[in-house]
C-alpha positions in Angstrom: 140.7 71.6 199.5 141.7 72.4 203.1 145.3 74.0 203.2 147.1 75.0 206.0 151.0 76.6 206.3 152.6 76.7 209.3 155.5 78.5 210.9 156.1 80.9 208.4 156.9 84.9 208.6 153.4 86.6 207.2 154.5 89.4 205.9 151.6 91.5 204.5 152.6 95.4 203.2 148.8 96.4 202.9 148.4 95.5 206.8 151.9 96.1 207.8 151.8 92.4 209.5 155.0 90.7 209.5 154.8 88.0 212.5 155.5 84.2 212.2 152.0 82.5 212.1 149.9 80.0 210.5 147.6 80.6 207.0 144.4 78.5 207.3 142.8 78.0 204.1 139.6 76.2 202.7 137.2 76.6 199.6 140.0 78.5 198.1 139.8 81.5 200.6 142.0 82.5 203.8 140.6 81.6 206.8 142.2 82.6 209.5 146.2 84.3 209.7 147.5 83.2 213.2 145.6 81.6 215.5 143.4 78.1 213.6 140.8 76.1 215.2 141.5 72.8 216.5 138.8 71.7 214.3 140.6 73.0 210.9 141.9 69.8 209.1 143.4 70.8 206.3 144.1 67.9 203.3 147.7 69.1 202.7 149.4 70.9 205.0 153.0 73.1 203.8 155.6 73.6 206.1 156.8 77.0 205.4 159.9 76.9 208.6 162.3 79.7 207.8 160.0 81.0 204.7 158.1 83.8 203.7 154.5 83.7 203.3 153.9 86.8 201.5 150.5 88.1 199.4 151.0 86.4 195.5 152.8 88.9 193.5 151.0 91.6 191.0 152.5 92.4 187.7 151.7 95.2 185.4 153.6 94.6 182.3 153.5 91.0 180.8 153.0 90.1 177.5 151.5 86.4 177.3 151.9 86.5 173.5 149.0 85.1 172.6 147.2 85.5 170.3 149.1 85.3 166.7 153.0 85.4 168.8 152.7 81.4 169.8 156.0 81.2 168.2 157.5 83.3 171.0 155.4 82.2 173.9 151.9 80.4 174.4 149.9 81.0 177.1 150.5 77.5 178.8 154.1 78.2 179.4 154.1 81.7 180.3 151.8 81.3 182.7 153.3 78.9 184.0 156.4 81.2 184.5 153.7 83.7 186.3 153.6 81.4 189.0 157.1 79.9 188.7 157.9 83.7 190.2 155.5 84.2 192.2 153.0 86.4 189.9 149.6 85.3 190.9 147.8 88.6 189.5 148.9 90.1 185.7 148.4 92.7 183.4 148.8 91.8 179.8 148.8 94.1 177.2 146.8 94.6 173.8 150.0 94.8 171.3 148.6 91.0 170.1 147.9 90.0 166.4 145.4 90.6 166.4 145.2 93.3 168.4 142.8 93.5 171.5 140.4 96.4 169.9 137.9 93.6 170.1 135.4 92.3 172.9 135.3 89.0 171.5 139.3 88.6 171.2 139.1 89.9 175.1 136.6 87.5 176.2 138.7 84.3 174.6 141.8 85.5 176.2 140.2 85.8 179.6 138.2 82.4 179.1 141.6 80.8 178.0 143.7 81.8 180.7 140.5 80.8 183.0 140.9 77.5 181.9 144.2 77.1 182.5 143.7 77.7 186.5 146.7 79.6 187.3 147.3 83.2 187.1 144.6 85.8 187.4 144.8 87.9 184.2 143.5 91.4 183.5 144.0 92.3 179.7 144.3 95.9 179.2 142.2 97.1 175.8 143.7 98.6 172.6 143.0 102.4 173.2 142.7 102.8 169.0 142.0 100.3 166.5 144.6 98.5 165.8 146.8 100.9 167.6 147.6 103.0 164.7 146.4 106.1 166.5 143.7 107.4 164.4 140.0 106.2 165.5 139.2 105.5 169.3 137.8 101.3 170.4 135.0 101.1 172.0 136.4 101.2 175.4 132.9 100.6 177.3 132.4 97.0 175.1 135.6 96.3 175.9 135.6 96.9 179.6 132.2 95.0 179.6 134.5 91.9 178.1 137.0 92.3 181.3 139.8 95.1 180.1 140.9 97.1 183.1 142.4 100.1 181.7 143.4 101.2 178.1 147.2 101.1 176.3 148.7 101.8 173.0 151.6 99.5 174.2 155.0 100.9 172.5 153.2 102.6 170.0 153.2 106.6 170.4 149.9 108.3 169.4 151.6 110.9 167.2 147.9 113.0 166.8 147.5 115.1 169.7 143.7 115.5 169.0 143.1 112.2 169.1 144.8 111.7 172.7 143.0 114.4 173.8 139.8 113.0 173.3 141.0 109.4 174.2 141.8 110.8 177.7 138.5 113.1 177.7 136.2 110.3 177.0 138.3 107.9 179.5 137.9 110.1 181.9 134.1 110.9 181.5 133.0 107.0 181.8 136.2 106.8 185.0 138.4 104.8 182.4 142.3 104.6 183.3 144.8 105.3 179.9 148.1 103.3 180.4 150.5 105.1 178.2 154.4 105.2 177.7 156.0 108.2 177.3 158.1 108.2 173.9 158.0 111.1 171.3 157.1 109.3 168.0 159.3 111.2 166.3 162.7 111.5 168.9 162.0 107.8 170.1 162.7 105.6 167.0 166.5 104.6 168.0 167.9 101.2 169.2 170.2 102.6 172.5 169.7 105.4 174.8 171.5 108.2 173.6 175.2 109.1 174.9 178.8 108.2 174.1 177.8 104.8 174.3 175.8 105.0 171.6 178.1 107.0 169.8 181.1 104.9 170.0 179.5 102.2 168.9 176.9 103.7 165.4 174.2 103.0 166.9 171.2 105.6 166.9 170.5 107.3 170.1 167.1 108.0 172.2 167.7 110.8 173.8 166.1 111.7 177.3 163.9 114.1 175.8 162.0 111.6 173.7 160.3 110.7 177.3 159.9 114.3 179.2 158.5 116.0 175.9 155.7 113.4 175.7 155.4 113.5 179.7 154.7 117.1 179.4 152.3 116.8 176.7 150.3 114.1 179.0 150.6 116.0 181.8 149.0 119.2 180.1 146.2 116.7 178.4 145.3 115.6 182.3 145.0 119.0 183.7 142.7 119.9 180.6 140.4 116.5 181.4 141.2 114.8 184.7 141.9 111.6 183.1 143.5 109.3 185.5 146.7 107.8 183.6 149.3 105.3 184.4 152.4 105.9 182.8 154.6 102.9 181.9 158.1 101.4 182.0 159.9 105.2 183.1 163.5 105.1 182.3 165.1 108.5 182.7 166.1 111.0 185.8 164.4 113.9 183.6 161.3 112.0 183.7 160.9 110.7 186.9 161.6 114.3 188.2 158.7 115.3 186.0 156.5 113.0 187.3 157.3 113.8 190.9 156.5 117.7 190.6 153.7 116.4 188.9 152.4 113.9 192.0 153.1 116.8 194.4 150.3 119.0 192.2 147.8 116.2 192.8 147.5 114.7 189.5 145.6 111.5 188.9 149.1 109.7 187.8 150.9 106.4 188.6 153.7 104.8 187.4 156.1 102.1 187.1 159.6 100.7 185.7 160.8 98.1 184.3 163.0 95.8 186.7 165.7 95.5 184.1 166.4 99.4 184.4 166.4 98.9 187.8 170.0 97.1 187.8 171.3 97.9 184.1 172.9 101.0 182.5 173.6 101.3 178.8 177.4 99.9 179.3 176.0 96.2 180.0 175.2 96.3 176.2 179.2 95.4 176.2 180.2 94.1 173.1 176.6 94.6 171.2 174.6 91.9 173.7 171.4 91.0 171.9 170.2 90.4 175.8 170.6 93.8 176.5 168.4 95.1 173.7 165.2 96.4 175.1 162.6 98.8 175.1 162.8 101.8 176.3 166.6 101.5 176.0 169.2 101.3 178.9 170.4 104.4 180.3 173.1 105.9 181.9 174.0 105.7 185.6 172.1 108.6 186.8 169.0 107.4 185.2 169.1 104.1 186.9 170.2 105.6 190.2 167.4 108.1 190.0 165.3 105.1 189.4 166.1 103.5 192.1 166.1 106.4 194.7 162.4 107.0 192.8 161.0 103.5 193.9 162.3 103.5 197.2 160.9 107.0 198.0 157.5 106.0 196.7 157.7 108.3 193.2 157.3 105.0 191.3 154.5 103.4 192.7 155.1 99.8 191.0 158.0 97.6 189.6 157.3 95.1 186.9 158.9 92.5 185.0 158.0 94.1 181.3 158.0 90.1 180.5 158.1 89.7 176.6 159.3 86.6 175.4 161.6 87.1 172.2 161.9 84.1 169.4 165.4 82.6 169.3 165.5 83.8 165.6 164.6 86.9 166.2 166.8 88.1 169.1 170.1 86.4 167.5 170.2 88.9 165.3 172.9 92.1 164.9 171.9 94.3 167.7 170.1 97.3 165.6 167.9 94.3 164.0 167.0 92.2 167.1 163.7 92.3 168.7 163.4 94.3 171.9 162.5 92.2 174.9 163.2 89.8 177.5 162.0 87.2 179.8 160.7 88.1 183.4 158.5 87.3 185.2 160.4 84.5 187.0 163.1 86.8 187.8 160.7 89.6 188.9 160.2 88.5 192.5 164.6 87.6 192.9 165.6 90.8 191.1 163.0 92.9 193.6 165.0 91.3 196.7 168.8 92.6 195.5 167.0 95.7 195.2 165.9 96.1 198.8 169.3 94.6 199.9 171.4 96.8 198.1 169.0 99.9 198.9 168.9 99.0 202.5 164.8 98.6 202.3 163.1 96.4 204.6 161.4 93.1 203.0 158.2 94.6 203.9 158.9 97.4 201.9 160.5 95.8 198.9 157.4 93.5 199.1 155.1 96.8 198.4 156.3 97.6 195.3 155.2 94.1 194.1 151.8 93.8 195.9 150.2 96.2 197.4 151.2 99.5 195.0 150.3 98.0 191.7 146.9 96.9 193.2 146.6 100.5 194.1 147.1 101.4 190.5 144.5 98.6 189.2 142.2 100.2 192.0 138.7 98.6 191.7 139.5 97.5 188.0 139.9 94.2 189.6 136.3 93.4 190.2 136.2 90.5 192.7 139.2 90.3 194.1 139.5 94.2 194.5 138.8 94.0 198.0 142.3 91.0 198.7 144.3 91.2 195.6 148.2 92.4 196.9 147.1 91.4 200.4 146.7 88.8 203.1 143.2 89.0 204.8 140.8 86.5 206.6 138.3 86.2 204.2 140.0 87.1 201.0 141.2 85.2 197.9 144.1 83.1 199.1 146.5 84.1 196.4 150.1 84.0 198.2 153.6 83.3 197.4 155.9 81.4 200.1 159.5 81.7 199.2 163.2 81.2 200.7 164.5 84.7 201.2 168.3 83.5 202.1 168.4 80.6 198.9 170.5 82.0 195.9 169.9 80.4 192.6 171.8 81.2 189.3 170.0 82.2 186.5 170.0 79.5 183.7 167.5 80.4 180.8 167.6 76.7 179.9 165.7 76.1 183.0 162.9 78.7 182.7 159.3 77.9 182.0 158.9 81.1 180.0 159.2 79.9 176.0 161.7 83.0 176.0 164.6 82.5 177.5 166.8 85.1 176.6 167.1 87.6 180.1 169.8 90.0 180.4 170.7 88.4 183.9 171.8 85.1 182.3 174.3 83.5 184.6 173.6 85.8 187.2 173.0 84.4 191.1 170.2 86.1 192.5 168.2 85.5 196.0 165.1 84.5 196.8 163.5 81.1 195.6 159.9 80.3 195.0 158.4 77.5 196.7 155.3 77.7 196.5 152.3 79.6 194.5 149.1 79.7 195.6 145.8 80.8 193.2 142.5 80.8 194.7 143.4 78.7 197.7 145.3 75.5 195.2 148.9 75.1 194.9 150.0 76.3 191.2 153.4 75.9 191.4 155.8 73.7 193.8 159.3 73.7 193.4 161.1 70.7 193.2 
């Protein structure tokens, strides 16, 4: 399948090209950016006028919910709301049932989502079995089976031995640990904590619950040089942590969620189910330093923490409803009123979606280590075209995601999708 898509704005972060030019592309690879031979007849060709032709978005927090959550999203659907947004490259996590401790549960997840033709997707392995923090997986079968890196999802590891030598074998066999920074034992409450949370009964997280377990990971990487991505930051205290922390040099990434990008702890309003997610909302100054963190290159990655939530489950008093919410079609739109509102160039809002979380996957990605996040002559032709000036409002009726509860229901955001491309075919065209 010949492709070719003309007149559009290549804008490539990894490069630094941003030029109006034509994408060549056959045998699912790009082959040329600019200038195409007369003899290049493509089969289809997309005409991507006022557009952006941009590299195919990389997430690092989705979870597909598959297997044992069908109920709240099967694989078919959510990735089909991968590429709805854009998301040509994703990082699912091992918080399944049952849970990915196994090779075998890896290798059907990977062959399933193969099959399916659409999304690239990079499980990341249980780092204990069954994540109950006790006994260590067998993290060089399961990086055999395709796992790029090594989580405990939400759940805190509340031995500090057994961390300790999670990160010291991980980093003797060059393993990455993906862990989120929540004291076990300070991070158990429903809302972040403040007169917010006061007001209205409900139990608080306080800030600390993040920096006490950042320090505790911090000290466990000096001791063993284990590289470590931490996950989903949501408070000032932390992310000023992690930035003394990047200026000693150690082998840590990170990234937050894009609904703590534009919420505080208020939006909750009058107990909003929508709003109920994990870690909680903060105050003001949290998602301001948030924001001034990823636009100054402390956070190296925003994702769309997707997680699909059952109707019956999220309907629920606030206290009893299921964290989560939908994303990943919002991801790409909610990125854009970032950079607007910040005053960031769309080549550098673009970053933070493509290039930056490839540099955290580093060569984890096997194959398409060497183009994943980019645009090159050569590479995988993974790219996402979209309308930068179209607004659309938000109507979770309308979403391919099974979950449709989002925080930004109603909301009219920019940027529309028009087209997804995986591996050189079109996997999502809007109508």
């Amino acid at each position: 399948m010949k492709i070719l898509i003309q007149n559009g704005r290549v804008i490539d972060p990894a490069s630094g090209r941003d030029e109006v030019a034509d994408v060549a592309i056959a045998a699912g690879r790009i082959v040329s950016i600019g200038r195409v031979k007369a003899d290049f007849n493509p089969n289809r060709t997309l005409d991507a006028r006022g557009l952006v032709v941009a590299p195919g978005l990389v997430d690092l927090a989705v979870r597909l919910r598959e297997p044992g959550h069908e109920h709240e999203g099967m694989l078919e659907s959510e990735m089909a709301a991968a590429v709805a947004g854009g998301v040509t490259s994703l990082v699912c996590l091992p918080d399944t049932d049952p849970v990915l401790d196994e090779p075998g549960l890896v290798e059907m997840l990977k062959f399933r989502a193969r099959n399916l033709n659409q999304a690239h997707v990079y499980p990341l392995g249980a780092l204990t079995r069954g994540l109950a923090g006790e006994v260590l997986t067998e993290m060089a079968e399961l990086t055999e089976a395709g796992c790029v890196g090594f989580s405990q999802a939400e759940v805190p590891i509340r031995d500090t031995l057994v961390l300790h030598r999670a990160l010291q074998y991980a980093s003797t066999f060059g393993y990455s640990t993906w862990l989120r920074a929540n004291d076990a034992y300070l991070g158990n409450g429903v809302a972040a904590k403040g007169a917010l949370a006061t007001r209205m009964g409900l139990s608080g997280v306080p800030a600390i619950a993040e920096t006490i377990a950042l320090n505790t990971i911090f000290e466990l990487v000096r001791d063993t040089g284990a590289r470590v991505h931490l996950c989903r930051l949501s408070s000032a205290a932390g992310i000023e942590l992690v930035r003394r922390a990047k200026a000693e040099k150690l082998p840590i990434t990170c990234d937050v969620s894009v609904n703590h990008l534009h919420l505080i702890d208020l939006d909750i309003g009058y107990f909003n189910a929508a709003m109920r997610l994990t870690p909680p909302l903060r105050q003001q100054r949290d998602r301001d330093a948030i924001r001034a963190g990823l636009a100054d290159g402390t956070i190296d990655a925003l994702v769309s923490d997707h997680t699909p939530v059952d109707e019956d489950m999220k309907n629920l008093p606030f206290a009893e409803a299921e964290p989560g919410a939908t994303g990943l079609e919002l991801l790409l739109s909610l990125a854009l009123q970032w950079g607007e509102e910040a005053g960031l160039s769309l080549h550098a809002t673009l970053a933070r979606l493509t290039s930056a979380p490839v540099e955290v996957l580093g060569e984890s990605l096997g194959s398409l280590a060497s183009s994943a996040g980019k645009l090159v002559e050569g590479g995988v032709a993974d790219l996402c075209v979209f309308d930068p000036s179209e607004r659309w409002a938000v109507e979770p009726g309308a979403l391919k995601s099974q979950g449709k509860h989002t925080p930004f229901a109603g909301h009219e955001l920019p940027g529309r999708v028009r087209w997804t491309l995986v591996s050189g075919h079109v996997a999502h065209e809007a109508l």
